[in-house]
LOKE-565557 format. One record per atom (N, C-alpha, C): residue number from 1; x, y, z. Coordinates in steps of 0.02 Angstrom, whole numbers, padded with zeros to 5 digits. Atoms other than C-alpha are relative to their C-alpha. Layout:
N
k	x	y	z
NUM	X	Y	Z
...
***
This chain:
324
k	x	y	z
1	00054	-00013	-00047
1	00692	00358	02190
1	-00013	-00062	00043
2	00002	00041	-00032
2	00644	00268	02326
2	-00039	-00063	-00017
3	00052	00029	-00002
3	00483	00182	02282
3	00026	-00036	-00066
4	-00033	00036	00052
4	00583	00120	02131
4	00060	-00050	00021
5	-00029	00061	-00045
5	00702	00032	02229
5	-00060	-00049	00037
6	00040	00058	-00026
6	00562	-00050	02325
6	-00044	-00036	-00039
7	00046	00036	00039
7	00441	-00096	02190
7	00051	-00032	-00051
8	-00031	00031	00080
8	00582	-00158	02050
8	00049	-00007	00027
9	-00052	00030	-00038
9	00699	-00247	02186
9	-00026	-00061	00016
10	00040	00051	-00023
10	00643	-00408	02209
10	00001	-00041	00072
11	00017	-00003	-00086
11	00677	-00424	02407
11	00000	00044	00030
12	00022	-00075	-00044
12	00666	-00255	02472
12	-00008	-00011	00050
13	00017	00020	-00049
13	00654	-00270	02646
13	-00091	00046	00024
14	00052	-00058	-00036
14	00531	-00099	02657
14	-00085	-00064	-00065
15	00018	00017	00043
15	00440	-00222	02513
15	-00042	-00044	00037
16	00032	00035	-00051
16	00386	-00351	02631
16	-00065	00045	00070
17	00060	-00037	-00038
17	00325	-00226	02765
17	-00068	00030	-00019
18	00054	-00023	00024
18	00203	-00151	02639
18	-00043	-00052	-00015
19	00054	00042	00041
19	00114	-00309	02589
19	-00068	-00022	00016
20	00088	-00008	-00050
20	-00043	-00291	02744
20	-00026	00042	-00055
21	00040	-00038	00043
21	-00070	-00154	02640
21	-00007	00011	-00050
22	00011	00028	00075
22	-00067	-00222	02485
22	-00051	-00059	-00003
23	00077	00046	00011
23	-00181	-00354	02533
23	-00084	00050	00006
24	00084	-00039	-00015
24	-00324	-00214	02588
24	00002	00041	-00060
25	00014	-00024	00059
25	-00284	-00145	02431
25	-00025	-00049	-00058
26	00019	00042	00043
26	-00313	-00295	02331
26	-00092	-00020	00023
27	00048	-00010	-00019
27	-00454	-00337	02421
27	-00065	00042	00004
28	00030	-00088	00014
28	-00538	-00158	02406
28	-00006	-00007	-00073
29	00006	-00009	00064
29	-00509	-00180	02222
29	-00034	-00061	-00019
30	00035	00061	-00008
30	-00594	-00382	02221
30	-00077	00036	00021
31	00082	-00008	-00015
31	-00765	-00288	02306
31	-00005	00041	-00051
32	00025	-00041	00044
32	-00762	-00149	02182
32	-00013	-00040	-00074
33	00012	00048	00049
33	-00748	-00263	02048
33	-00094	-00034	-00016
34	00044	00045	-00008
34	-00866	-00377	02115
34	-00079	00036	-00006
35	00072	-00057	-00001
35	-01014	-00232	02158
35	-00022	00048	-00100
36	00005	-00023	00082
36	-00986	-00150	01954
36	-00033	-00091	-00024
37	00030	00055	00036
37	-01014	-00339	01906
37	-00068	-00023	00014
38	00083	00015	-00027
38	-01171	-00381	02010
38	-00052	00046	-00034
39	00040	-00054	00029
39	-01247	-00218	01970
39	-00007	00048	00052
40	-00012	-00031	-00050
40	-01227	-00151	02135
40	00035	00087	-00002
41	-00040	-00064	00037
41	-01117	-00009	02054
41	-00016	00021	-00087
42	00003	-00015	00039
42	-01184	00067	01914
42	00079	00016	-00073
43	-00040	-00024	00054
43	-01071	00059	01732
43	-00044	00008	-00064
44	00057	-00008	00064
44	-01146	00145	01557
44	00056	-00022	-00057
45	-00013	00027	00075
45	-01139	00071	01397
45	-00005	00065	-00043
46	00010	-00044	00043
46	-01109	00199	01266
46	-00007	-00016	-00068
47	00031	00019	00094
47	-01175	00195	01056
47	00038	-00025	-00010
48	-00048	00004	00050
48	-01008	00164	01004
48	00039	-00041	00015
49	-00053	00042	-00032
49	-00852	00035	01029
49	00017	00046	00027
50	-00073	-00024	-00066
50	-00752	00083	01189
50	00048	-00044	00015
51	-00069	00041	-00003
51	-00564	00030	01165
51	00029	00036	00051
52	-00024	-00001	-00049
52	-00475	00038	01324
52	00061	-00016	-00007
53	-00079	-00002	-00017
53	-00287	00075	01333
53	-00012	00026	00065
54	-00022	00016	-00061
54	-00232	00046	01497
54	00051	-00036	00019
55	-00033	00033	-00040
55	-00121	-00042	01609
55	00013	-00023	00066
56	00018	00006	-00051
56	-00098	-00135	01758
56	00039	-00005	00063
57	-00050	-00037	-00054
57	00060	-00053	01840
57	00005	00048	-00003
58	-00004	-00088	00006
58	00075	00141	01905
58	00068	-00019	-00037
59	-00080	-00047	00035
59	00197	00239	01799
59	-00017	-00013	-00061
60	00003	-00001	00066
60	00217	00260	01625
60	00034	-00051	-00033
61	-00022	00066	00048
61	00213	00123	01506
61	00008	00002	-00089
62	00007	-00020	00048
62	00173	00214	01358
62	-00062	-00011	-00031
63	00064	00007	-00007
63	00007	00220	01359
63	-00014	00061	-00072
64	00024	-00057	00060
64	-00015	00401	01258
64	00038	-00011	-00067
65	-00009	00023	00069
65	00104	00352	01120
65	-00040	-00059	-00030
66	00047	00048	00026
66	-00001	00200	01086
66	-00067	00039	-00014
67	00058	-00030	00017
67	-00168	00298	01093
67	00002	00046	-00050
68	00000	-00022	00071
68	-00118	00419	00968
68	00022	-00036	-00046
69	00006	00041	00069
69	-00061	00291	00852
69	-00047	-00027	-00007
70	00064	00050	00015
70	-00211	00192	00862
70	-00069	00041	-00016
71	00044	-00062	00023
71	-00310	00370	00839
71	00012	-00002	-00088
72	-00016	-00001	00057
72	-00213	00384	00683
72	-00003	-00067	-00059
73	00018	00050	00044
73	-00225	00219	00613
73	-00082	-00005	-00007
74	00084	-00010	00016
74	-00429	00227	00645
74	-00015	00026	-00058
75	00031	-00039	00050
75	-00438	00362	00538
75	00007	-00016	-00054
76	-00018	00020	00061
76	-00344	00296	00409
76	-00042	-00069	-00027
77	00043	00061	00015
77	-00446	00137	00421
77	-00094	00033	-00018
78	00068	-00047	00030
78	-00611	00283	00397
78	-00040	-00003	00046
79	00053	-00033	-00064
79	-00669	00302	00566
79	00005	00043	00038
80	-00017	-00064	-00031
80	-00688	00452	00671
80	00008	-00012	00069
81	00000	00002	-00065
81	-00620	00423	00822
81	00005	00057	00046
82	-00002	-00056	-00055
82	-00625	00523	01005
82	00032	-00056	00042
83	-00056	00026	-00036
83	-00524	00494	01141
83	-00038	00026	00071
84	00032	-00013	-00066
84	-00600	00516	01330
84	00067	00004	00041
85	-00066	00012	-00055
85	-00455	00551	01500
85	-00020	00018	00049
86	00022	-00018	-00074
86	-00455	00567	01667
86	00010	00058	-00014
87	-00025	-00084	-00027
87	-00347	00709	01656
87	00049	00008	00051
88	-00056	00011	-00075
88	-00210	00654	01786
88	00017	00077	00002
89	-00003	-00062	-00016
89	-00169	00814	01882
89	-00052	00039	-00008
90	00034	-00059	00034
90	-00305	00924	01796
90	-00057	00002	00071
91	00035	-00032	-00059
91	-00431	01024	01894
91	-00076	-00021	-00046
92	00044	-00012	00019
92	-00580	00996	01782
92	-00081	-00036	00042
93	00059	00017	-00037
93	-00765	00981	01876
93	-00069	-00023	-00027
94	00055	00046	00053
94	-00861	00915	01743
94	00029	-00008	-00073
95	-00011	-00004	00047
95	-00831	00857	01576
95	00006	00037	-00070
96	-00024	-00067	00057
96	-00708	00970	01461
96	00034	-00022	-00044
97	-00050	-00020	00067
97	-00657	00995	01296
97	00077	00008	00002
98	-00079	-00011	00023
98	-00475	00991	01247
98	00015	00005	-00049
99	-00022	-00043	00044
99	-00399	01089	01133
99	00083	-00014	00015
100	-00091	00028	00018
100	-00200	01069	01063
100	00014	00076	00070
101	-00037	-00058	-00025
101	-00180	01268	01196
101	-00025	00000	00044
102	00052	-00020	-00080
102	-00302	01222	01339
102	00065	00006	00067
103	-00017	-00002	-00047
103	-00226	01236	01512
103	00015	-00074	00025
104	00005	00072	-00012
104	-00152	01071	01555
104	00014	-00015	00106
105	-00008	-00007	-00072
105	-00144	01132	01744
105	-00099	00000	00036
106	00064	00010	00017
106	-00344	01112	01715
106	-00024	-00055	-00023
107	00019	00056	00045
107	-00350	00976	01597
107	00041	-00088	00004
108	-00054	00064	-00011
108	-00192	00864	01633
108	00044	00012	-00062
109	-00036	-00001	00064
109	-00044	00861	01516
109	-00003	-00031	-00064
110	00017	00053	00038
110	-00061	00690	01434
110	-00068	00016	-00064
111	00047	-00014	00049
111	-00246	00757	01357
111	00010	00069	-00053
112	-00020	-00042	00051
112	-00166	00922	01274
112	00058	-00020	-00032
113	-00046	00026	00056
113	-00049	00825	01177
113	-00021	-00051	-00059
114	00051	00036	00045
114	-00188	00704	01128
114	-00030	00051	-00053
115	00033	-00023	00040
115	-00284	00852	01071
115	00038	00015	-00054
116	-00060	-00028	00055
116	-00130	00921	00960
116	-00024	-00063	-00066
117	00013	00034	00043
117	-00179	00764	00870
117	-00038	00021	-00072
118	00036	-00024	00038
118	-00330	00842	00787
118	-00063	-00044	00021
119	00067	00053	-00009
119	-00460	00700	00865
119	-00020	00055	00063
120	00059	-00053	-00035
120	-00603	00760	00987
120	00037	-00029	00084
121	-00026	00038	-00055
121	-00536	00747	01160
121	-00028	00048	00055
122	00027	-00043	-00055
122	-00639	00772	01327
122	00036	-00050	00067
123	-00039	00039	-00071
123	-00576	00733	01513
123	-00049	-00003	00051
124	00026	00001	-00055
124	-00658	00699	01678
124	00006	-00057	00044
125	-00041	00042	-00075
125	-00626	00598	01831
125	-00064	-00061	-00039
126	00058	00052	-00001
126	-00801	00511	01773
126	00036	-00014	-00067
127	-00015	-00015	00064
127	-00737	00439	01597
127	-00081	-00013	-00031
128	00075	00006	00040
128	-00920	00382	01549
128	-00030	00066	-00017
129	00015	-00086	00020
129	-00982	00553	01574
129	00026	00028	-00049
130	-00042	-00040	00028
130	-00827	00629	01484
130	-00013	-00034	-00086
131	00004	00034	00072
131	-00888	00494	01331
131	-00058	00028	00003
132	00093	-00019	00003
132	-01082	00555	01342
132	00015	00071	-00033
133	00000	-00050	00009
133	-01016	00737	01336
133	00023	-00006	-00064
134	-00038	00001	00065
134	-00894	00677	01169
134	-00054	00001	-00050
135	00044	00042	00055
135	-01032	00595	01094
135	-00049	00066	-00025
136	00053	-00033	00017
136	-01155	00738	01107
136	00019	00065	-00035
137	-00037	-00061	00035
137	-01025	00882	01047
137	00020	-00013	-00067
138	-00017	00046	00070
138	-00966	00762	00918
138	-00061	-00051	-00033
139	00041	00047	00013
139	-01105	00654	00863
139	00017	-00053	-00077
140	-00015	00058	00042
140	-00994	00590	00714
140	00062	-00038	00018
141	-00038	00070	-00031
141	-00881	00497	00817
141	-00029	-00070	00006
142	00044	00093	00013
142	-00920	00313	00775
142	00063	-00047	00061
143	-00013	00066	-00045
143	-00775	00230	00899
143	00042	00064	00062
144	-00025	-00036	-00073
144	-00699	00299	01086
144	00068	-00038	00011
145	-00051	00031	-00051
145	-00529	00268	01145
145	-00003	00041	00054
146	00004	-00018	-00067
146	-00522	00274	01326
146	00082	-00003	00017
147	-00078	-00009	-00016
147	-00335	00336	01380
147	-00013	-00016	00080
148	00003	00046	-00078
148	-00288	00237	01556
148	-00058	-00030	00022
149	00063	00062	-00035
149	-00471	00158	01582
149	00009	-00054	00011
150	-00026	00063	-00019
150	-00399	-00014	01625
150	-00062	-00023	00065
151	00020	-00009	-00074
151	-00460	00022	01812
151	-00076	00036	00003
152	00080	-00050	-00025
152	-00628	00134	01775
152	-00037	-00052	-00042
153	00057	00054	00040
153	-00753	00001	01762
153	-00074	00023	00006
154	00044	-00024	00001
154	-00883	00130	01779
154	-00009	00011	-00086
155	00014	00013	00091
155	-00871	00140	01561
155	-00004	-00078	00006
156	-00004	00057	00015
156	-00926	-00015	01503
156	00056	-00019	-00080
157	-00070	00014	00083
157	-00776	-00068	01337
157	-00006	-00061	-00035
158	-00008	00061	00051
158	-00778	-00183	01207
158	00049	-00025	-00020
159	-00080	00038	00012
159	-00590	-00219	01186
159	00054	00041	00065
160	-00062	-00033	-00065
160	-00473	-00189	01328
160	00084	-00019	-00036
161	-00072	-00014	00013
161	-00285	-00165	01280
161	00041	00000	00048
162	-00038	-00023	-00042
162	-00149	-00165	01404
162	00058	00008	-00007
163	-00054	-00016	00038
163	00015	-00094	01375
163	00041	-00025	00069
164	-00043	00026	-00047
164	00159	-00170	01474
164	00093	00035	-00008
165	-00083	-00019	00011
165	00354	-00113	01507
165	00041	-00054	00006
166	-00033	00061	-00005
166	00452	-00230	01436
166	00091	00003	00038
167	-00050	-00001	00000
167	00604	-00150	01505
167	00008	-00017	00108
168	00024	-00002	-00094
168	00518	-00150	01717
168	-00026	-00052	00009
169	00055	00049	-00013
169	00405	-00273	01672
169	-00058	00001	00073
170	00047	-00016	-00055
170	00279	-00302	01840
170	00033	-00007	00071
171	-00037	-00036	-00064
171	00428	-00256	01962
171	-00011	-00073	00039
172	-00008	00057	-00041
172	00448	-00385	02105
172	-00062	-00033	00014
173	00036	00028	-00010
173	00272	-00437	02071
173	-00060	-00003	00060
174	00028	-00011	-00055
174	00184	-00366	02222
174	-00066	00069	-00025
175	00075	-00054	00016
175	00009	-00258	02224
175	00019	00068	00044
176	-00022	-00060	-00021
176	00028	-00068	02257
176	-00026	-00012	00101
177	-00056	-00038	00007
177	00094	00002	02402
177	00077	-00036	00012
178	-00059	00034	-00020
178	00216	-00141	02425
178	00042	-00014	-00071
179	-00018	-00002	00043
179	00225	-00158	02226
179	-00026	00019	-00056
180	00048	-00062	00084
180	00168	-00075	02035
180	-00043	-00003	-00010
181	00085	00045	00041
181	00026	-00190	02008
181	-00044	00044	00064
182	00069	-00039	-00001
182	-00135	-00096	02005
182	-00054	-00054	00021
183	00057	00068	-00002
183	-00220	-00279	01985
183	00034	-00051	-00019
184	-00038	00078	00006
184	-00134	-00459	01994
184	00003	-00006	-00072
185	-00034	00027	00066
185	-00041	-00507	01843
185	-00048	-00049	-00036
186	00031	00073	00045
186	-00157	-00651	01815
186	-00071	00042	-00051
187	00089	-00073	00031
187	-00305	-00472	01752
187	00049	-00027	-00060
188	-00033	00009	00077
188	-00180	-00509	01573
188	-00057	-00041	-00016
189	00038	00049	00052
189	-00282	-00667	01528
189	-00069	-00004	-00003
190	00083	-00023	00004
190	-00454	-00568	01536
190	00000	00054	-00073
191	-00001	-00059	00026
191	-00377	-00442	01408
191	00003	-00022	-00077
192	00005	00024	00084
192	-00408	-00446	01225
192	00054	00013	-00043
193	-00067	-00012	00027
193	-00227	-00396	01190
193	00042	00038	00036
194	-00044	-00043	-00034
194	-00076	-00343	01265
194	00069	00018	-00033
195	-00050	-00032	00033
195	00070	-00241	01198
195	00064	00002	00050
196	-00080	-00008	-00031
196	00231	-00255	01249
196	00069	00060	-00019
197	-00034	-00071	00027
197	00330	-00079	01252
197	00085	-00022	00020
198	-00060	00034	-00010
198	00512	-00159	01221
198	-00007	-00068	00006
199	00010	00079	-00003
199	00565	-00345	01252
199	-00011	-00005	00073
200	-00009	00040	-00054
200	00513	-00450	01389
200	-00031	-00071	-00028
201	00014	00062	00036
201	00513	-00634	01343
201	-00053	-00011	00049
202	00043	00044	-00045
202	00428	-00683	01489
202	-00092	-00009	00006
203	00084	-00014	00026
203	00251	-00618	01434
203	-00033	-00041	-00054
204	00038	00008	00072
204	00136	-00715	01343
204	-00074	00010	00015
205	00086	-00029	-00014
205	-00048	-00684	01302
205	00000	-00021	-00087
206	00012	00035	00080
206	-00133	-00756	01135
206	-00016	00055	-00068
207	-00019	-00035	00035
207	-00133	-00606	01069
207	00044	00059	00008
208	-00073	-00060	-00040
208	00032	-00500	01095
208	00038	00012	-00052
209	-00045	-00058	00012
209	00103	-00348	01008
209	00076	00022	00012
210	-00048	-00033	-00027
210	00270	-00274	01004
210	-00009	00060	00008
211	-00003	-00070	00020
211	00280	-00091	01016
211	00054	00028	-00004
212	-00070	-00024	-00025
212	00452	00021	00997
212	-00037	00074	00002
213	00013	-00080	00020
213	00440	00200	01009
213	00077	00033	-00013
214	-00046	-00021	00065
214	00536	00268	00864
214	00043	00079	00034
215	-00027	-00084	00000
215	00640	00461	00902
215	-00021	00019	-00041
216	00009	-00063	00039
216	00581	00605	00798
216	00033	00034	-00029
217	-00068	-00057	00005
217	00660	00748	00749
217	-00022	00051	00065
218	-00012	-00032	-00067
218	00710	00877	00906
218	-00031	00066	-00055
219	00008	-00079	00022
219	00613	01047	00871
219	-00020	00034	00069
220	00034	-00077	-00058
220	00577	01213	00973
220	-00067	-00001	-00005
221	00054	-00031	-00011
221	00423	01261	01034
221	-00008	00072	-00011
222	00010	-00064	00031
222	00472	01440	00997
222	00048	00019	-00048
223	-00036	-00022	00064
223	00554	01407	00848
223	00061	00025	-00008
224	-00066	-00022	-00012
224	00730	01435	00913
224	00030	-00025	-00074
225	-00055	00034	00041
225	00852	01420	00766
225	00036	-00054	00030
226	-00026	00063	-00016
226	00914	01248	00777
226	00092	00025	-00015
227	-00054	-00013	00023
227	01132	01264	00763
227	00037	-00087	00047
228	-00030	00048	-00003
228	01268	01132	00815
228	00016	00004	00075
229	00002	00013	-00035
229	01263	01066	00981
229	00047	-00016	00039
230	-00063	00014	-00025
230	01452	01010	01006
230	00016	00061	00049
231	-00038	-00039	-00039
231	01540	01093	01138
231	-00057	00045	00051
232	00055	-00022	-00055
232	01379	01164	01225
232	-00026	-00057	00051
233	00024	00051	-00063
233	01299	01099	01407
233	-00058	-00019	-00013
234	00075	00037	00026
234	01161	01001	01372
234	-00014	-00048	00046
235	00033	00022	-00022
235	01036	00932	01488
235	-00057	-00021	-00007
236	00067	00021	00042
236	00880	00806	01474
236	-00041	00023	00077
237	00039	00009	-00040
237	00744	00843	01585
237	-00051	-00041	00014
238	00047	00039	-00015
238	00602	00746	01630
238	-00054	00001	00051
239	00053	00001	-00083
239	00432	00727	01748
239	-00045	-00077	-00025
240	00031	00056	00042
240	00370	00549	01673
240	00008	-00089	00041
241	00010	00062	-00051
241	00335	00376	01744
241	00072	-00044	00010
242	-00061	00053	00010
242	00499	00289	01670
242	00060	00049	-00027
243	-00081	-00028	00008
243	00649	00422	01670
243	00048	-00023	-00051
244	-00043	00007	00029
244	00754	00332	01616
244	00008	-00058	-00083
245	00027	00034	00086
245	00672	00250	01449
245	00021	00087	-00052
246	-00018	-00063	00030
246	00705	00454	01410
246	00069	-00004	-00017
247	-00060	00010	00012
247	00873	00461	01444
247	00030	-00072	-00037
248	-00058	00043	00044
248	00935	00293	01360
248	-00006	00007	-00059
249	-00002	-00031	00052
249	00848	00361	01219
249	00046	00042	-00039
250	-00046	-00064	00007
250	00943	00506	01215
250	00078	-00024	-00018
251	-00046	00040	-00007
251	01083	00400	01225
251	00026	-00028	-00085
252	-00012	00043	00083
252	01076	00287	01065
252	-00010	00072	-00043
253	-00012	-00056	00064
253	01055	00461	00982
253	00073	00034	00003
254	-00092	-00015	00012
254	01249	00478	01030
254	00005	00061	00058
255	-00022	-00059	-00065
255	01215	00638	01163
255	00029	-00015	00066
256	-00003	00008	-00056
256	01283	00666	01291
256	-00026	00069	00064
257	00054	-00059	-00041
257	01197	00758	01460
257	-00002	-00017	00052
258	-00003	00027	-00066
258	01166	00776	01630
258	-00076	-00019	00009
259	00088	00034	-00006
259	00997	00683	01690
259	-00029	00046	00066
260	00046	-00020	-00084
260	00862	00779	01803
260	-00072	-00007	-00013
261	00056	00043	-00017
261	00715	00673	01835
261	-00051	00034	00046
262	00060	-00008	-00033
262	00561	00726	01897
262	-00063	-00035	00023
263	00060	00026	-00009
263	00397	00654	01979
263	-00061	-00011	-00057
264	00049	00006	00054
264	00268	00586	01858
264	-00037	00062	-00007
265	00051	-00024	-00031
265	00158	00720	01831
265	00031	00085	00004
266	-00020	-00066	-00008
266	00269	00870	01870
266	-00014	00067	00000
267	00026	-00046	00050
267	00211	01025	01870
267	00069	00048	-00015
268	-00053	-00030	00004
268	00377	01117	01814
268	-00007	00093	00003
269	-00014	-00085	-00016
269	00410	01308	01873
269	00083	-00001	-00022
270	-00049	-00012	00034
270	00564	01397	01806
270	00075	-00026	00023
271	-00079	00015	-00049
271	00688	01366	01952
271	00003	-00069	-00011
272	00001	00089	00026
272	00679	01167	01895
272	00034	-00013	-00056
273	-00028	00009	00081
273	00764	01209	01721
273	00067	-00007	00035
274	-00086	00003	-00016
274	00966	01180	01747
274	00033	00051	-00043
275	-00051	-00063	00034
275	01092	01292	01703
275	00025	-00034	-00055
276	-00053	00031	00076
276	01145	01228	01521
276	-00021	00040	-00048
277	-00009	-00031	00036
277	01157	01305	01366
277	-00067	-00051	-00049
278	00070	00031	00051
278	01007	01162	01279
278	-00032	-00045	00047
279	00042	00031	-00030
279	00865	01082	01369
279	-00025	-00058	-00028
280	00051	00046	00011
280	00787	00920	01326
280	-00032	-00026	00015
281	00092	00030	-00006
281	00613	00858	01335
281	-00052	-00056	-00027
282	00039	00034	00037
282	00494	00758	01301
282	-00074	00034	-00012
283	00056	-00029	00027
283	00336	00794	01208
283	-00062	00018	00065
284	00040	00002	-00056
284	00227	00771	01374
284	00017	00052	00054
285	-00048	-00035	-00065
285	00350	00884	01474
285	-00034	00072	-00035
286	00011	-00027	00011
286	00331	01006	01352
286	-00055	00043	00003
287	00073	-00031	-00005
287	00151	01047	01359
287	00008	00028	00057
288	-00008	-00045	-00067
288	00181	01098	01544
288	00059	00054	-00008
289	-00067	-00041	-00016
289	00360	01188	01518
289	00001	00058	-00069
290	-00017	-00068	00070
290	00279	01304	01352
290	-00036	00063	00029
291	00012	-00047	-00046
291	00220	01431	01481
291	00076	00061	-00003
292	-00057	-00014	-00007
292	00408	01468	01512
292	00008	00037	-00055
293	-00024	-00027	00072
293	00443	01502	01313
293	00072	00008	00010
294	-00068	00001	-00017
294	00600	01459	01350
294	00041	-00031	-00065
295	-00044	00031	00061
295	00739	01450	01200
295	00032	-00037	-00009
296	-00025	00076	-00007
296	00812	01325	01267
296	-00008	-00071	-00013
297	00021	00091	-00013
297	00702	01179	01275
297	-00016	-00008	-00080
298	00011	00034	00055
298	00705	01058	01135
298	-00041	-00068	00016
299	00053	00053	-00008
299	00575	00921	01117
299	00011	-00041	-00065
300	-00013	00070	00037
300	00600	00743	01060
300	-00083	-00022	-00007
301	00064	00040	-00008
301	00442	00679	01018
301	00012	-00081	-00050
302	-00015	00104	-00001
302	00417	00457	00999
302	-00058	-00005	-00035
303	00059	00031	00052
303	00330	00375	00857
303	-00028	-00078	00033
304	00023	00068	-00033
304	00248	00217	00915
304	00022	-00047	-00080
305	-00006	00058	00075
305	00275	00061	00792
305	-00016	-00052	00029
306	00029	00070	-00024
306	00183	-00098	00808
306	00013	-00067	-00046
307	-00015	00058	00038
307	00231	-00282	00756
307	-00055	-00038	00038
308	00021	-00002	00073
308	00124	-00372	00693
308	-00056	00053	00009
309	00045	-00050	00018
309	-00006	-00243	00622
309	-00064	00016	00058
310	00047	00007	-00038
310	-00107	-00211	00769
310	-00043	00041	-00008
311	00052	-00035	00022
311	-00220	-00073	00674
311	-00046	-00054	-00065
312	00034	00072	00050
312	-00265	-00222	00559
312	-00068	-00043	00059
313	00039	00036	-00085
313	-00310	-00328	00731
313	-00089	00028	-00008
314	00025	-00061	-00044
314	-00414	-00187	00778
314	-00058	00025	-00025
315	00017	-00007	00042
315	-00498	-00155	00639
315	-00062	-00054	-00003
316	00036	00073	-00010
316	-00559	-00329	00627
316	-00047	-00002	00043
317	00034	00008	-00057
317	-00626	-00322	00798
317	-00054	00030	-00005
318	00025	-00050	00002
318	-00698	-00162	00768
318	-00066	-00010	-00046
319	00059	00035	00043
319	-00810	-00235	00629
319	-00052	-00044	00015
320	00019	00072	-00049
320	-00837	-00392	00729
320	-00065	00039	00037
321	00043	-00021	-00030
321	-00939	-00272	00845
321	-00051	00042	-00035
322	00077	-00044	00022
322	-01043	-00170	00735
322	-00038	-00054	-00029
323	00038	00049	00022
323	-01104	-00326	00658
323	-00024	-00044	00038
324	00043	00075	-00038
324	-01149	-00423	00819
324	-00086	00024	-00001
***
């Protein structure tokens, strides 16, 4: 894609021309800042810790595999967590419920895969709102993860997180639309931890994570009998920020396939599937492409894994604040 050549090329010529308007974007994002901090712009504090997974380049960094692990380690540590989302794509006009079968052409994809979890998960463009509404449907939710809040400084958060691609890292270093960054590289040494999804040496921060995300096992969504895959056409699909973190996956699992990449976000209709005899997916794809019920598609779903123990971290912190 194009905008992938220009943001993760480090002279681009079209890279340079965008950078007027990367300064009125930086700039634009310096007053909003500045007006939430004064008081000028209202942000609410809510009862409970608000942990903030985020990041501070578009595209997928692996933001939702981190948030459901860190759902799942909560619990196991004996707290009830909820999870708040925009809802990228979704249509919703005030703060809604999500359910593992809601409409993710309503809700956004990313939050009906959260819900599959089993934690309480509401969406809305406002996330404070979408935490007020959690809190009052749920009232035994004791902590909030906020999925992508990095950027909504209308919630006020008590631990910010930022997840990084160690394989893109922050692209030629330029602020959107000339480059990835959301907010200057130097927003890391405000953040109370940052995760690194793969290697990049070049990152440091005083407290820094690895993350991998593990393969699964491949199952149907409608329960196709699984059989032996040799000698059939097999294609991966995709609609996801980083393509091709899918496919090299796919890769080290020994397949082989043809690649068709889609726009973050995708909304997939039928004529988008390829002519092959097995489809592959990812868990995020899926939620949009189980409309279809198509026997084809097989879904990989990615375990997150963290070095060193960052539900330990977290934990800690998490204590730290009910006791100030």
């Amino acid at each position: 894609m194009l905008i992938d050549r220009i943001w993760y090329t480090s002279r681009h010529p079209l890279s340079y021309l965008l950078r007027p308007l990367a300064w009125i974007f930086a700039g634009l994002g310096t007053l909003r800042r500045a007006l939430f901090r004064v008081g000028f712009k209202q942000s609410i504090r809510l009862p409970v810790p608000v942990i903030v997974v985020g990041n501070i380049t578009a595209g997928g960094t692996g933001k939702t595999p981190l948030t459901l692990y860190l759902a799942k380690q909560l619990q196991l540590l004996g707290y009830r967590p909820g999870i708040v989302s925009r809802g990228y794509g979704g249509k919703a006009q005030q703060p809604l419920c999500v359910s593992g079968d809601s409409d993710p052409l309503i809700c956004g994809d990313e939050p009906v895969l959260l819900a599959r979890s089993g934690v309480p998960v509401f969406v809305f463009s406002d996330r404070a709102a979408a935490g007020q509404a959690l809190l009052s449907a749920c009232p035994d939710v004791d902590v909030l993860l906020c999925d992508d809040g990095l950027q909504h400084y209308r919630l006020q958060r008590d631990i910010e997180l930022c997840v990084v691609d160690g394989e893109r890292g922050f692209g030629n270093g330029a602020l959107i639309p000339a480059g990835p960054l959301r907010e200057p590289a130097s927003r890391l040494k405000k953040l109370d931890a940052v995760i690194v999804n793969g290697q990049h040496d070049s990152i440091s921060h005083p407290c820094l994570f690895q993350m991998s995300l593990q393969p699964g096992e491949f199952y149907s969504p409608v329960n196709a009998p699984r059989h032996a895959w040799q000698g059939l056409r097999v294609a991966a699909v995709c609609g996801i920020g980083n393509p091709l973190r899918f496919f090299n996956t796919l890769r080290t699992l020994g397949l082989v396939f043809s690649e068709h990449a889609f726009a973050d976000h995708h909304a997939f209709v039928a004529a988008d599937l390829p002519d092959a005899d097995i489809i592959l997916v990812t868990e995020k794809d899926a939620v949009k492409l189980a409309v279809l019920a198509d026997v084809r598609i097989w879904v990989l779903p990615v375990i997150a894994e963290l070095t060193p123990d960052l539900a330990c971290w977290l934990g800690a912190e998490i204590a730290r604040l009910k006791h100030r």
